[in-house]
VOPAGU-2260 file (C-alpha; in pm, 1 decimal, decimal comma):
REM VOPAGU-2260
SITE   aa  ch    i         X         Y         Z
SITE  UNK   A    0   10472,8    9777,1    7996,0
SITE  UNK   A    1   10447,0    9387,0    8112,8
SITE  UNK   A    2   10412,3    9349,9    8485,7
SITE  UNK   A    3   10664,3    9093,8    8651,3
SITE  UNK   A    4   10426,5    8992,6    8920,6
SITE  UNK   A    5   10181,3    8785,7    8840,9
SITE  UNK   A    6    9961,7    8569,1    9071,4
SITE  UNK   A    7    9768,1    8240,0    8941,1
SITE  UNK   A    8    9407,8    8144,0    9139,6
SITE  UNK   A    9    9202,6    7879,5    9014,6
SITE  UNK   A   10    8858,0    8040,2    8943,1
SITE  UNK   A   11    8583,9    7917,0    9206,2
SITE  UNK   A   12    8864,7    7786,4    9435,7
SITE  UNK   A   13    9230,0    7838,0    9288,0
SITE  UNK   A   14    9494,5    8136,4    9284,9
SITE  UNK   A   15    9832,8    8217,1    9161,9
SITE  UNK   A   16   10007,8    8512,8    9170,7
SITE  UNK   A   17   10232,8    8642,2    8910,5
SITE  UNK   A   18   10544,6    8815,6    9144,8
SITE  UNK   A   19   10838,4    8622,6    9072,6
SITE  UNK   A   20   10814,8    8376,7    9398,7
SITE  UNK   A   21   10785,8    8030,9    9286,0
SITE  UNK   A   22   10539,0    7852,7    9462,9
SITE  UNK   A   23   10610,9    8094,2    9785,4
SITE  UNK   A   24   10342,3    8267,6    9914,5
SITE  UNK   A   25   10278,7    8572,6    9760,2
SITE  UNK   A   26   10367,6    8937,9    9927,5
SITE  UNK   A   27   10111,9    9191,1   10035,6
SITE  UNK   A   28    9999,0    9477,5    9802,7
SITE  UNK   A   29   10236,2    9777,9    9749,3
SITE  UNK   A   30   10147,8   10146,3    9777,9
SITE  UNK   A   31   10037,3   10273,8    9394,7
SITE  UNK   A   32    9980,0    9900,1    9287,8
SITE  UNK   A   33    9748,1    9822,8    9004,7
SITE  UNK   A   34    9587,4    9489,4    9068,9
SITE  UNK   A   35    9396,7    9309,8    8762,2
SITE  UNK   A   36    9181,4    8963,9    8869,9
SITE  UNK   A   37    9224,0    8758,7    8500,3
SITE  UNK   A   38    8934,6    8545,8    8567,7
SITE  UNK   A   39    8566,4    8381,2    8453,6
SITE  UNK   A   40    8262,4    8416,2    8566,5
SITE  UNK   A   41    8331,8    8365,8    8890,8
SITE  UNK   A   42    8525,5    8682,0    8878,5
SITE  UNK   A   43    8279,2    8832,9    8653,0
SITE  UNK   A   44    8004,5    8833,3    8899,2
SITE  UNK   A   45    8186,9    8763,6    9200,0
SITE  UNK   A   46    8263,7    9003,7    9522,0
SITE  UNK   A   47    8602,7    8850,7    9640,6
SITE  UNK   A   48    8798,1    9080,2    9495,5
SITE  UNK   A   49    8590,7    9347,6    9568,2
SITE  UNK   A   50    8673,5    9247,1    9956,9
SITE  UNK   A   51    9012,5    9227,2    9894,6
SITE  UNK   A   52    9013,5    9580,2    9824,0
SITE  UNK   A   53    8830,3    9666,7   10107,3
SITE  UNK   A   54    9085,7    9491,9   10337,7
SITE  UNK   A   55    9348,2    9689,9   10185,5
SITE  UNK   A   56    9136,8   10044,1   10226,2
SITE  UNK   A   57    9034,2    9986,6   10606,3
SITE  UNK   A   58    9309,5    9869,0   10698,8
SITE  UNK   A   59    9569,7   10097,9   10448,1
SITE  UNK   A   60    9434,1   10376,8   10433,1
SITE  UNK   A   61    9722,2   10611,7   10358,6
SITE  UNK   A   62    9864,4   10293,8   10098,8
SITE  UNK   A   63    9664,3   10398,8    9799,1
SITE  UNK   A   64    9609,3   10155,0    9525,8
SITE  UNK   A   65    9358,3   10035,0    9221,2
SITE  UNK   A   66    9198,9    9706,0    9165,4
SITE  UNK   A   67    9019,4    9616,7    8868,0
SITE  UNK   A   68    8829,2    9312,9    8776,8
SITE  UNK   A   69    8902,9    9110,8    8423,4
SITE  UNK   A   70    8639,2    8829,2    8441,6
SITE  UNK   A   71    8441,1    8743,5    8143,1
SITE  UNK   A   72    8192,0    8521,2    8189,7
SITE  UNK   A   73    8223,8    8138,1    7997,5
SITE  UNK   A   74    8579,4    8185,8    8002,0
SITE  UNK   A   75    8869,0    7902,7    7918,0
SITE  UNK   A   76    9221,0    7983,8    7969,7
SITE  UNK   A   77    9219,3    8021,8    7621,8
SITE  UNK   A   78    8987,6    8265,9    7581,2
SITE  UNK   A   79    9175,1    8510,6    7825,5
SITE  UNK   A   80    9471,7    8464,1    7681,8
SITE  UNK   A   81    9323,3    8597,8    7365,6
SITE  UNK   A   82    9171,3    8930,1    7545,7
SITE  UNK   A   83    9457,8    8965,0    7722,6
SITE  UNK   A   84    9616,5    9239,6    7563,8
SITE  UNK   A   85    9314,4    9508,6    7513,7
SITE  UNK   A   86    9142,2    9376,4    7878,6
SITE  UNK   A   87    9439,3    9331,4    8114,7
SITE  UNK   A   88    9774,2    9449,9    7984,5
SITE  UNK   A   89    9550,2    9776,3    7896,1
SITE  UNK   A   90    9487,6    9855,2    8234,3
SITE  UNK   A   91    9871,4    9879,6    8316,5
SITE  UNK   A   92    9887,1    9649,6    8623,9
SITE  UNK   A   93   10150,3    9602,0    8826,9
SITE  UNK   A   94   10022,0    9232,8    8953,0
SITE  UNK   A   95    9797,1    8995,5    8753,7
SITE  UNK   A   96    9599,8    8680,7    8921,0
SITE  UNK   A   97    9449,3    8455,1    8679,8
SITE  UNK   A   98    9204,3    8269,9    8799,5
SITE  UNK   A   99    9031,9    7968,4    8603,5
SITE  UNK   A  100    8971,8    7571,8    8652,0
SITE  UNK   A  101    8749,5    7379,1    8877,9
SITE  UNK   A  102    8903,0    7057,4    8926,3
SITE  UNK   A  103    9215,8    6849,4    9058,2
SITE  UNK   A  104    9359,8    6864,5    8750,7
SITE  UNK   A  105    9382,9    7210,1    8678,8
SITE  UNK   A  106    9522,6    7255,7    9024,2
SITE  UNK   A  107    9791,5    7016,9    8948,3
SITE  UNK   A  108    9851,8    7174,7    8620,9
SITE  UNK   A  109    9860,1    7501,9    8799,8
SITE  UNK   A  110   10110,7    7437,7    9061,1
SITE  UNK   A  111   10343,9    7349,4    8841,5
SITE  UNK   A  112   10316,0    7620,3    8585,6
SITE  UNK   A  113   10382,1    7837,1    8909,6
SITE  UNK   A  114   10689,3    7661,3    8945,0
SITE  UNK   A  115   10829,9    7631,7    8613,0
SITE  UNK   A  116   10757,1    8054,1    8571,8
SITE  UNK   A  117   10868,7    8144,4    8951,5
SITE  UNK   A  118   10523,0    8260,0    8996,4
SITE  UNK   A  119   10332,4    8270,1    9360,0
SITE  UNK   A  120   10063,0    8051,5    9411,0
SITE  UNK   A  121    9746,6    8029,9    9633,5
SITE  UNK   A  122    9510,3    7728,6    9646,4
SITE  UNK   A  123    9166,9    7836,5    9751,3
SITE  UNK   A  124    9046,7    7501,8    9661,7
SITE  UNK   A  125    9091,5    7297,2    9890,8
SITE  UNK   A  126    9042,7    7547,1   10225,5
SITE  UNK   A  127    8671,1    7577,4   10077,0
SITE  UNK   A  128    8626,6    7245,7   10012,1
SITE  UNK   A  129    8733,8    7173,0   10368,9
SITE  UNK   A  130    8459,3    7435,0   10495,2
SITE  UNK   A  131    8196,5    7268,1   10305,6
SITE  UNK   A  132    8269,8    6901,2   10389,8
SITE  UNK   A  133    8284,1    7041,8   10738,1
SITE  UNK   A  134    7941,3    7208,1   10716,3
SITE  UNK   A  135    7823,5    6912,8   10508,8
SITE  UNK   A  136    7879,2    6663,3   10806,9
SITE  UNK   A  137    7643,2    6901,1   10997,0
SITE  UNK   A  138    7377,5    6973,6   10734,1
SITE  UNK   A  139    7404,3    6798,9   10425,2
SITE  UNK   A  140    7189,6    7090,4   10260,8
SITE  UNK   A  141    7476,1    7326,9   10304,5
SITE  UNK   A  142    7668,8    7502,9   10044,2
SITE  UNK   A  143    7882,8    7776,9    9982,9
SITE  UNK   A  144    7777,3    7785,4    9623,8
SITE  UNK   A  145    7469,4    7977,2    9472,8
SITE  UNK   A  146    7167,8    7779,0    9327,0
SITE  UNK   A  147    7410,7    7602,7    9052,4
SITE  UNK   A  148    7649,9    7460,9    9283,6
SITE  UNK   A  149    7922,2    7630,6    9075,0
SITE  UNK   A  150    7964,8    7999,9    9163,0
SITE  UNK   A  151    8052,0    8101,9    9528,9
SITE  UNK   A  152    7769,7    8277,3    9723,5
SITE  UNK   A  153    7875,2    8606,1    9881,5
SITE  UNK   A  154    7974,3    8389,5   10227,8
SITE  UNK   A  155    8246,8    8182,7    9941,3
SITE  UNK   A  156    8319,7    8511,4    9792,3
SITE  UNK   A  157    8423,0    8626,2   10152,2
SITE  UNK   A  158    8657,5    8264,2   10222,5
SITE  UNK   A  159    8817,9    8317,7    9869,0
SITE  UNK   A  160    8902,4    8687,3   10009,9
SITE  UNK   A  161    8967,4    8526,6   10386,6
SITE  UNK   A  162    9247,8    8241,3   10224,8
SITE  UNK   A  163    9388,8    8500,7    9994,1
SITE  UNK   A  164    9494,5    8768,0   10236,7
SITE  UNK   A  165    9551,1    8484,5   10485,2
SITE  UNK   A  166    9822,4    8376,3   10166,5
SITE  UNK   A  167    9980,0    8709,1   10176,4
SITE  UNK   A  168   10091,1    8718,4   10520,4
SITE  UNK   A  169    9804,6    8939,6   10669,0
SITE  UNK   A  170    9649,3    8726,7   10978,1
SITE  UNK   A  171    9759,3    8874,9   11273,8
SITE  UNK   A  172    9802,7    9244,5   11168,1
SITE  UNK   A  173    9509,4    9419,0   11435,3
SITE  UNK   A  174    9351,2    9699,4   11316,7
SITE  UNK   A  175    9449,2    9820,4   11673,8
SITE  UNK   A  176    9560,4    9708,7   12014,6
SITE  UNK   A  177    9578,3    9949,0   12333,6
SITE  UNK   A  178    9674,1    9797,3   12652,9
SITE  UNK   A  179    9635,0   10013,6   12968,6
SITE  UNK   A  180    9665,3    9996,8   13342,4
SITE  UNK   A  181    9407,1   10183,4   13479,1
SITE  UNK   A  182    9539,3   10176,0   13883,2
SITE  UNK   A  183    9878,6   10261,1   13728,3
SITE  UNK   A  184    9745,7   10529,4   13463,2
SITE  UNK   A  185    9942,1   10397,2   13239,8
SITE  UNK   A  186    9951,7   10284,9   12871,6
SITE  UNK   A  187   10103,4    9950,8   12855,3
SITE  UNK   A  188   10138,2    9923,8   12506,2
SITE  UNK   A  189    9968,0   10059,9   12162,2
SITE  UNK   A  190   10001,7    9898,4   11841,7
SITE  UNK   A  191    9907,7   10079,6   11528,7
SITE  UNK   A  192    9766,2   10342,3   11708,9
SITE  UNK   A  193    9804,6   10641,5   11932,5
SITE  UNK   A  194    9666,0   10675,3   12267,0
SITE  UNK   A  195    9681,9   11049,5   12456,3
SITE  UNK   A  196    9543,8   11224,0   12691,6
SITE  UNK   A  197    9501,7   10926,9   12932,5
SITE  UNK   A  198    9314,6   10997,3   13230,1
SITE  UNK   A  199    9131,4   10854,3   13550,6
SITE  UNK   A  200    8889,4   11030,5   13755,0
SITE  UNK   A  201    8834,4   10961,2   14134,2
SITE  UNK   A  202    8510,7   10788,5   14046,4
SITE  UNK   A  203    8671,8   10540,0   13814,7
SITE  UNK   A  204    8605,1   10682,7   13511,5
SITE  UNK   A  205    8871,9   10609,1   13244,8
SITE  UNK   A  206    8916,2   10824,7   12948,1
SITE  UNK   A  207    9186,6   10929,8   12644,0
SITE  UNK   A  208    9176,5   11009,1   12300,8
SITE  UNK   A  209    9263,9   10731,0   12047,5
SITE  UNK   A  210    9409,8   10765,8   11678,1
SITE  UNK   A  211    9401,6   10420,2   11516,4
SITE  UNK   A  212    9581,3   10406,3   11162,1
SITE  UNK   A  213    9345,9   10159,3   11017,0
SITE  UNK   A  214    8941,1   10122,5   11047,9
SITE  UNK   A  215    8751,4    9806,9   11141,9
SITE  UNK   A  216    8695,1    9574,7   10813,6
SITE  UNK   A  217    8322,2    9616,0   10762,3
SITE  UNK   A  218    8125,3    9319,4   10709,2
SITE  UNK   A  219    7797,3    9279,6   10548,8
SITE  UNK   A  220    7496,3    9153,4   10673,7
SITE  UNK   A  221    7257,2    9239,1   10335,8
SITE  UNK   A  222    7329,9    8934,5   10022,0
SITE  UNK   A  223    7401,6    9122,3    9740,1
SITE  UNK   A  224    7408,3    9073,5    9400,9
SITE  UNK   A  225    7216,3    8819,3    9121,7
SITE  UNK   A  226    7091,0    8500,7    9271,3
SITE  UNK   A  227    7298,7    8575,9    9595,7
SITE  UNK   A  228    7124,4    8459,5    9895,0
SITE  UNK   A  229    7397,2    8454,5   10178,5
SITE  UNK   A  230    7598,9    8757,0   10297,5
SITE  UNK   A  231    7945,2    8856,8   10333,1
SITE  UNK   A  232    7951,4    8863,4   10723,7
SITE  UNK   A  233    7816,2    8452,5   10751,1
SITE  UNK   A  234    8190,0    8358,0   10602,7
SITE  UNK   A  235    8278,1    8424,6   10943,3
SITE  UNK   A  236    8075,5    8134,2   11117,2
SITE  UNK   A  237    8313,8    7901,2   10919,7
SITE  UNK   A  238    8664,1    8056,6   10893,4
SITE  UNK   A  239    8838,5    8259,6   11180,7
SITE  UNK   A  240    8808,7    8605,3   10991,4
SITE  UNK   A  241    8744,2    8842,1   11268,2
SITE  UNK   A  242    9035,6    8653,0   11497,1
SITE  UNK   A  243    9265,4    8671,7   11197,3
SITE  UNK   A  244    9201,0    8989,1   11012,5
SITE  UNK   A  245    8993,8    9201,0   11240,1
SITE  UNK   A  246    9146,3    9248,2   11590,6
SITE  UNK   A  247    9073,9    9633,3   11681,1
SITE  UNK   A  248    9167,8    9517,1   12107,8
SITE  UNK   A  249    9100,7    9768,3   12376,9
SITE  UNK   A  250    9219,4    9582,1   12682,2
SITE  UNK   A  251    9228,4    9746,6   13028,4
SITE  UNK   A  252    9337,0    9652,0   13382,6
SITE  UNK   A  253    9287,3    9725,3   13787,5
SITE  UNK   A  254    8947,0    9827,8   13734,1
SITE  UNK   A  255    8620,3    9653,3   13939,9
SITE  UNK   A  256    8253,2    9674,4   13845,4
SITE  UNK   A  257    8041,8    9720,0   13537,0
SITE  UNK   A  258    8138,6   10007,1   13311,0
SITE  UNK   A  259    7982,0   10197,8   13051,6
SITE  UNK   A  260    8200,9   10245,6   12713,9
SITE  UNK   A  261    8117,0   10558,2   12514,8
SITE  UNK   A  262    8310,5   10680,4   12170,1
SITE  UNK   A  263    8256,4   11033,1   12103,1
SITE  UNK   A  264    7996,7   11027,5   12348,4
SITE  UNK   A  265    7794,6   10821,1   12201,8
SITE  UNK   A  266    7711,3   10478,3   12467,5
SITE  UNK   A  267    7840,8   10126,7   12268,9
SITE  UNK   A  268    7794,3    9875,9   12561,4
SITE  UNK   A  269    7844,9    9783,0   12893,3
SITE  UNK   A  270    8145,3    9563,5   12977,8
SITE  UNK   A  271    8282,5    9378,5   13319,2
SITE  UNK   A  272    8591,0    9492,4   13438,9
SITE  UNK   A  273    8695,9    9076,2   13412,6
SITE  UNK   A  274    8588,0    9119,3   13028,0
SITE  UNK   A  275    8784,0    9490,0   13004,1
SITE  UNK   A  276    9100,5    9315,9   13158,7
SITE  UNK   A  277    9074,5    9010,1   12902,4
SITE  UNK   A  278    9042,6    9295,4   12607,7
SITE  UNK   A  279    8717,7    9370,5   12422,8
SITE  UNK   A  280    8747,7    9352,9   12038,5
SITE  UNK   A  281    8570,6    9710,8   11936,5
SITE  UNK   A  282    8576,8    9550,4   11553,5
SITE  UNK   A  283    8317,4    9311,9   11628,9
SITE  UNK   A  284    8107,7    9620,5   11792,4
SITE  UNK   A  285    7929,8    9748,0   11482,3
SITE  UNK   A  286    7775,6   10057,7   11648,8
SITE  UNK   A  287    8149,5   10179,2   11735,8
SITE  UNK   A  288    8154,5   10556,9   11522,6
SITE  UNK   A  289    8485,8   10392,5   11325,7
SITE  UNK   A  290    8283,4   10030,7   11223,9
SITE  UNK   A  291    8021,0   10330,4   11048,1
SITE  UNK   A  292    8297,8   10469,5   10918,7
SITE  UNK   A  293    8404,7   10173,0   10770,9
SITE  UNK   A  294    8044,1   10054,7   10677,0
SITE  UNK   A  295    8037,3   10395,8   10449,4
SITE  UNK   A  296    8382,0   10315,9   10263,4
SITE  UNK   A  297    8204,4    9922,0   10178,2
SITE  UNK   A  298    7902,5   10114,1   10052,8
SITE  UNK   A  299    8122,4   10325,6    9856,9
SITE  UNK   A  300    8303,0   10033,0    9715,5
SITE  UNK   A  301    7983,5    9847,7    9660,2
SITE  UNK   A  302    7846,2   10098,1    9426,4
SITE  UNK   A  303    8218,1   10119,2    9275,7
SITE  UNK   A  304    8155,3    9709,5    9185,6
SITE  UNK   A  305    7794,0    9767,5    9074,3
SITE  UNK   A  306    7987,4    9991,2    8804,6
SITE  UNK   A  307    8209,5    9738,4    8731,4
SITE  UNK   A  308    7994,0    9456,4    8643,4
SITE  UNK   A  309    7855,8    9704,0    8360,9
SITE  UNK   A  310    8218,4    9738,2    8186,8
SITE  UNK   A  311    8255,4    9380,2    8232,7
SITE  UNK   A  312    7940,0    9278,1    8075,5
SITE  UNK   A  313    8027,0    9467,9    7805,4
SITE  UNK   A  314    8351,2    9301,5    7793,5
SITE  UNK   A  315    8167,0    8986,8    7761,4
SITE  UNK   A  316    7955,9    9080,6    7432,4
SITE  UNK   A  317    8265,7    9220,6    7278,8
SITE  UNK   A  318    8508,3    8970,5    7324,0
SITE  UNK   A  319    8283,4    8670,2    7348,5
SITE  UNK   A  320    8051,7    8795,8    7050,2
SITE  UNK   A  321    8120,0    9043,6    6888,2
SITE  UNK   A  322    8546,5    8960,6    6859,4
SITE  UNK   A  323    8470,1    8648,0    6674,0
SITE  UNK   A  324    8262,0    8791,8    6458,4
SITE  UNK   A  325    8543,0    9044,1    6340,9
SITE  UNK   A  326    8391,7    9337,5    6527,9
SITE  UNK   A  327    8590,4    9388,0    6821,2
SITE  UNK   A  328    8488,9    9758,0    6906,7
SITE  UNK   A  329    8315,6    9872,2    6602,3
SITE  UNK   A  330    8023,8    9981,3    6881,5
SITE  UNK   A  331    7851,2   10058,5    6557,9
SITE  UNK   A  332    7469,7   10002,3    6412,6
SITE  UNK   A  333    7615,4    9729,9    6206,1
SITE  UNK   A  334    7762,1    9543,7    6594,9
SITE  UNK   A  335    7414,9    9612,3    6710,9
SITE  UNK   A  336    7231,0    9447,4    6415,6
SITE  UNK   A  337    7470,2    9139,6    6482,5
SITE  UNK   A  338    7399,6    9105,0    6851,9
SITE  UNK   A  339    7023,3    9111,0    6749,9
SITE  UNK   A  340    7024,2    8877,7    6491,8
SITE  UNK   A  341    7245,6    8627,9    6701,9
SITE  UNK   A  342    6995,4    8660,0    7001,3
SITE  UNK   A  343    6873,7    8334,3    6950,4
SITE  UNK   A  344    7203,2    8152,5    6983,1
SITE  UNK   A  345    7320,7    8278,6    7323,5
SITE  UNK   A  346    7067,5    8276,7    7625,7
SITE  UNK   A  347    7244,7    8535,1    7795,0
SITE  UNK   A  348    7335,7    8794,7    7508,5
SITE  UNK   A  349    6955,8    8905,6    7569,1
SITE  UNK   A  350    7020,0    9003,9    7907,8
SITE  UNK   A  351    7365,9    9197,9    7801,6
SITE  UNK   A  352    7228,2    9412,3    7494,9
SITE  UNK   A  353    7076,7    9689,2    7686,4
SITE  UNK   A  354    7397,9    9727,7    7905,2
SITE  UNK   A  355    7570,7    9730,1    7546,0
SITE  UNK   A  356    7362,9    9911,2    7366,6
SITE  UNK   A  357    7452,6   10267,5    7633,4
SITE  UNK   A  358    7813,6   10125,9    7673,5
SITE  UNK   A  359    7871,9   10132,2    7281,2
SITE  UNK   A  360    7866,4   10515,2    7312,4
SITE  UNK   A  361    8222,8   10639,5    7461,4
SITE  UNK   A  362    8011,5   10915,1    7664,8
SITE  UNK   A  363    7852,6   10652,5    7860,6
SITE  UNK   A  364    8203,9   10507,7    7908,7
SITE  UNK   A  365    8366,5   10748,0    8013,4
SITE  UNK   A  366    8122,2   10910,5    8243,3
SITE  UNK   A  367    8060,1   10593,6    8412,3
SITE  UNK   A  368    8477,0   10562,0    8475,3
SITE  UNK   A  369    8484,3   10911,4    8592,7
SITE  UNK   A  370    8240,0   10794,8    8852,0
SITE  UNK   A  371    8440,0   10469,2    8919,9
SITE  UNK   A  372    8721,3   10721,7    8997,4
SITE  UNK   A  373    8494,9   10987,0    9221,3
SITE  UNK   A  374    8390,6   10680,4    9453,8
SITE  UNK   A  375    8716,6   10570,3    9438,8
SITE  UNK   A  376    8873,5   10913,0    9567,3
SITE  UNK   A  377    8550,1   10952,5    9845,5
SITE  UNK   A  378    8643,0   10598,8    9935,3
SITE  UNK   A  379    8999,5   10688,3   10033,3
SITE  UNK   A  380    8857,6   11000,2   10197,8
SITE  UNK   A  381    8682,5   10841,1   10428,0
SITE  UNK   A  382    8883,4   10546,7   10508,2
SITE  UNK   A  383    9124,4   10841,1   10667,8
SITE  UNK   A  384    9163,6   10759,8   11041,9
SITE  UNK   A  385    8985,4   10999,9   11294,1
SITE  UNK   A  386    9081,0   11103,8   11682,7
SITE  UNK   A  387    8829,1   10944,9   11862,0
SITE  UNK   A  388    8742,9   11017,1   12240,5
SITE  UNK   A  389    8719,4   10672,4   12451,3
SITE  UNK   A  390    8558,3   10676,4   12858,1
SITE  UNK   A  391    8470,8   10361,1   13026,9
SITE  UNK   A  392    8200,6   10517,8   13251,7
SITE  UNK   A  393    8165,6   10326,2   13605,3
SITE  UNK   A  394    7803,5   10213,6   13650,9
């Protein structure tokens, strides 16, 4: 079955989406959704996809949904039009973003295909380039690019995730927001959440539990991945991700002194009542028991990726190799005695053959997805929403 949503993005800084908006922007992710990123290298060995999902799991956790990643590396439009079939339409999606082109002229080209087919559009382009000539004014050394100026680091990975959920409507939506009057005892508001139980003790002590639907968006501080040397969480020195897409607010009034906020008992940090009545954002807290919550779902989804990358490099020496050789699939001795003998002609089809030569055996294949699908499931798991206990404890 063809999906009818499709989404174009132009590789290191382009997207369109394929969902029958012409050049609108495109609409969040649905509930049961099956989201392939058509893409080169830059999807290949990229992570911004990989945060997308995250987004959607922290903050959706009851929205269940699959993402998959369909970059080859050395990819022309061409050449994914040709896989297409066996590497995208294969996985059954329900929205498609192709993503491909690094220049002015692609984007051009791009804009109006997404026009002429009714097909949403997001430029990440130009936003990064913007970030870097910003930066650039400041420190000419800077880049969001690894060592070849090409492919994003994992801070560019993080912007490319940052613009596209930006695209899609999301900035704005808090992970949480409680509002409370302490010298009322009341609960102003509560957004996304449920607050119970609300309480305050003669000595000033404010407590109640607290059921948010979504969990902090994890960011991380470790560079991952080949030739990465920046991490996820420095995308937020350049773009406003946490004031955008990571708002988990605990504001509270009528309260003087210095108090002492504890989650599940365990102490976070010590906050002013002028700084409590302003609202504290607990996402940017990273010792909060729901920000390790969340940190456990990214490792989860981490390891999921690290999976990945091994059915995508073998995607790579099948449909880059072994496809124009008239051997698409064989995953035979005779496909193996090709890739040896055309070692010499492609510098990186010596660092694919081991991967290929366990992922030509369907056992390895399979296992390997059935592990894609437990982390998956444990991923969901834990992104489930606990009752937490909240006291600001006066000092």
């Amino acid at each position: 079955m063809r999906t009818n949503r499709w989404l174009f993005s132009l590789a290191c800084m382009l997207s369109v989406f394929v969902c029958g908006n012409a050049q609108k922007t495109p609409s969040p992710f649905q509930r049961g959704d099956r989201v392939v990123f058509l893409g080169n290298s830059i999807t290949e060995g990229g992570h911004y996809h990989s945060y997308i999902w995250l987004y959607y799991i922290t903050h959706f956790p009851d929205m269940r949904m699959r993402m998959y990643s369909a970059g080859t590396g050395g990819d022309s439009s061409w050449d994914m039009l040709e896989r297409i079939e066996e590497d995208v339409y294969g996985k059954n999606p329900t929205v498609v973003t192709a993503t491909f082109g690094m220049n002015q002229k692609i984007i051009r080209l791009q804009r109006e295909a997404a026009v002429k087919n009714d097909w949403a559009f997001v430029d990440f382009h130009n936003p990064v380039l913007e970030v870097n000539r910003v930066q650039q004014a400041k420190d000419p050394r800077f880049t969001l690019m690894q060592g070849d100026r090409i492919h994003p680091d994992n801070h560019g990975n993080m912007l490319m995730a940052y613009f596209f959920l930006k695209s899609q409507g999301l900035a704005g939506k808090p992970v949480a927001k409680v509002d409370i009057d302490a010298s009322r005892r009341v609960v102003l508001a509560n957004e996304n959440c449920f607050v119970n139980e609300l309480k305050v003790s003669d000595k000033g002590t404010v407590s109640f539990t607290y059921l948010a639907k979504s969990l902090p968006y994890p960011m991380d501080t470790i560079s991952r991945g080949w030739e990465k040397k920046h991490t996820q969480y420095e995308a937020t020195l350049y773009a406003p991700i946490m004031e955008d897409l990571n708002q988990e607010v605990l504001r509270v009034d009528g309260l003087k002194g210095a108090y002492r906020l504890e989650i599940d008992g365990d102490s976070i940090s010590t906050f002013s009542a002028e700084d409590l009545a302003k609202g504290i954002n607990l996402a940017a807290l990273t010792n909060t028991p729901q920000y390790q919550q969340a940190v456990r779902v990214m490792h989860l989804n981490e390891e999921r990726w690290n999976i990945e990358k091994r059915f995508r490099e073998y995607a790579w020496t099948e449909f880059y190799i072994l496809k124009r050789k008239g051997m698409l699939f064989q995953d035979n001795i005779a496909a193996m005695d090709t890739l040896r003998a055309n070692l010499h002609t492609n510098i990186f089809l010596a660092g694919h053959l081991d991967n290929y030569s366990k992922m030509m055996c369907p056992e390895i294949r399979e296992a390997w997805n059935q592990q894609i699908d437990m982390l998956v499931d444990r991923m969901y798991q834990i992104a489930q929403p606990k009752v937490r206990r909240i006291e600001l404890i006066k000092k």
